[in-house]
C-alpha positions as CSV (number, residue, x, y, z in Angstrom):
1,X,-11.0,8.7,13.5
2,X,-13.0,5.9,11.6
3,X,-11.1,3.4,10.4
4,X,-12.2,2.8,6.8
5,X,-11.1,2.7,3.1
6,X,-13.5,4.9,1.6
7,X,-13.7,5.2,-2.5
8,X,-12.3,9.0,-2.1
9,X,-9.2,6.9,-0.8
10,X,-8.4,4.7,-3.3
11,X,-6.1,4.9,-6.4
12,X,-7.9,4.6,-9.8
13,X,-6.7,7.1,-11.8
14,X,-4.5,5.0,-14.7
15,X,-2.7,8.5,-15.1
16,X,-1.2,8.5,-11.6
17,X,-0.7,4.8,-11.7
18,X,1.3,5.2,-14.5
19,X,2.9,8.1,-13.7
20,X,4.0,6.5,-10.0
21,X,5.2,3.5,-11.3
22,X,7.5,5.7,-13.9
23,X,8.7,8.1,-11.3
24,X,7.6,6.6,-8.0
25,X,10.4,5.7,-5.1
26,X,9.8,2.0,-3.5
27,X,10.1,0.7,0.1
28,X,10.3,-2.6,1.1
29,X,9.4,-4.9,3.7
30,X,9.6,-8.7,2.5
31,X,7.0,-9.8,1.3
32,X,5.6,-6.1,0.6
33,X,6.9,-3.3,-1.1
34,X,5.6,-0.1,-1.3
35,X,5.7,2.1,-4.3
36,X,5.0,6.0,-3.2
37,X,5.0,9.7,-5.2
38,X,3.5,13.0,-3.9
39,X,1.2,14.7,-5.8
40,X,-1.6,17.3,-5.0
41,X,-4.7,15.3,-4.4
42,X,-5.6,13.6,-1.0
43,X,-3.9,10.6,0.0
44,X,-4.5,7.7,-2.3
45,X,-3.4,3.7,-1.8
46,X,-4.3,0.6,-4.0
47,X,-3.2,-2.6,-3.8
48,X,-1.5,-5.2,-6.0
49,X,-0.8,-8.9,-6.3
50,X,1.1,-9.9,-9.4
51,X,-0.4,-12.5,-11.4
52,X,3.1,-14.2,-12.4
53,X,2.9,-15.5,-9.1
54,X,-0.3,-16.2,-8.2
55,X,-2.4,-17.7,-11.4
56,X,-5.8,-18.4,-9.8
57,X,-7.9,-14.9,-9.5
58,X,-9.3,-16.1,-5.7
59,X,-5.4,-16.2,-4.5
60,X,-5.2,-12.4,-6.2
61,X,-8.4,-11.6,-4.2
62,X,-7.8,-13.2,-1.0
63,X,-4.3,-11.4,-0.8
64,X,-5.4,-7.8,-1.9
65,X,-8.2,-8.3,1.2
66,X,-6.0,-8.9,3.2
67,X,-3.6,-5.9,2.2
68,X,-6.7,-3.8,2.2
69,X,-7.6,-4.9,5.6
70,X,-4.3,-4.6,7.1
71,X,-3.7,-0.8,5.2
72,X,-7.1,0.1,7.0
73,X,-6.3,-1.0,10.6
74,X,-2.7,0.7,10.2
75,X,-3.8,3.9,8.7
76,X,-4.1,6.0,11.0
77,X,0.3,5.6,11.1
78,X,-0.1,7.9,8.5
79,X,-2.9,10.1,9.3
80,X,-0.9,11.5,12.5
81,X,2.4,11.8,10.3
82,X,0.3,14.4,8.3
83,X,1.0,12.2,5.1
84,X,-1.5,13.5,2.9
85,X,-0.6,14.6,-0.8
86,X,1.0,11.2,-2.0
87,X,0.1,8.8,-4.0
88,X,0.7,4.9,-2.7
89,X,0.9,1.3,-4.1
90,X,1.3,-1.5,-1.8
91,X,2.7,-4.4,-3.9
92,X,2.7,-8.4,-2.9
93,X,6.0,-9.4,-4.0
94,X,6.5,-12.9,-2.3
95,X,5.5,-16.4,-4.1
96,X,3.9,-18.0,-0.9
97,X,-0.2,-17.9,0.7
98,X,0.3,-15.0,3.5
99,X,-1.8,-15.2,6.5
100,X,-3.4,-12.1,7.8
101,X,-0.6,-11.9,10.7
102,X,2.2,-11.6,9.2
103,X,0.6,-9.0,6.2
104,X,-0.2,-7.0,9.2
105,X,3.1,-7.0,10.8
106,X,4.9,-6.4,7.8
107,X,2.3,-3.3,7.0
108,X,3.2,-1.7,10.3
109,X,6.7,-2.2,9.6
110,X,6.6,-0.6,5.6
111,X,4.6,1.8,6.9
112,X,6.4,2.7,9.8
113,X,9.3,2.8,7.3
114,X,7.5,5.6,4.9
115,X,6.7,7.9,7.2
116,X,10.8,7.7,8.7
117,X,11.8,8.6,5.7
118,X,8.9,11.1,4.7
119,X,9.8,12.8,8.4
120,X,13.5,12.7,7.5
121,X,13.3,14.4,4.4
């Protein structure tokens, strides 16, 4: 399996955006949280950094790579949980500069979290 974040994989579509945000469910791992909702397409992910807490646009950017980075190297948690009709939005919710270790760690660990409860349900 390559690991990659293709453009078939990522979430565009202002429709399902909205429409997860509205009736989405939300996990959270501190200083992520991630906002999920099946729906028939492939599985989809974005990524968000609120702008409230981070006013300069190369703070935005330099998170969201990271969250992109760490989603692709953890991915394949939820290729072999056969998670593949939902829709997902990982959120930065803290105030402080992450560092790529512990986005990574807490990835694995909201990840880990989603597919628990996916499995469980």
């Amino acid at each position: 399996m390559k690991l990659t974040y293709n453009k078939h994989e990522k979430l565009k579509s202002q429709k399902t955006i909205e429409q997860l945000f509205l009736e989405g469910q939300s996990i959270s791992a501190y200083p992520l949280r991630l906002v999920y909702l099946k729906h028939g397409e492939s599985l989809k992910v974005g990524v968000s950094v609120s702008k409230r807490n981070f006013k300069r646009a190369v703070d935005r950017i330099r998170i969201k790579r990271l969250l992109r980075e760490a989603y692709r190297l953890n991915k394949s948690m939820l290729i072999n949980n056969e998670v593949s009709d939902y829709a997902l939005m990982i959120l930065y919710i803290s105030k402080d500069m992450p560092d790529f270790e512990l986005v990574n760690t807490k990835t694995k660990k909201v990840i880990s979290k989603f597919t628990d409860f996916i499995s469980n349900s």
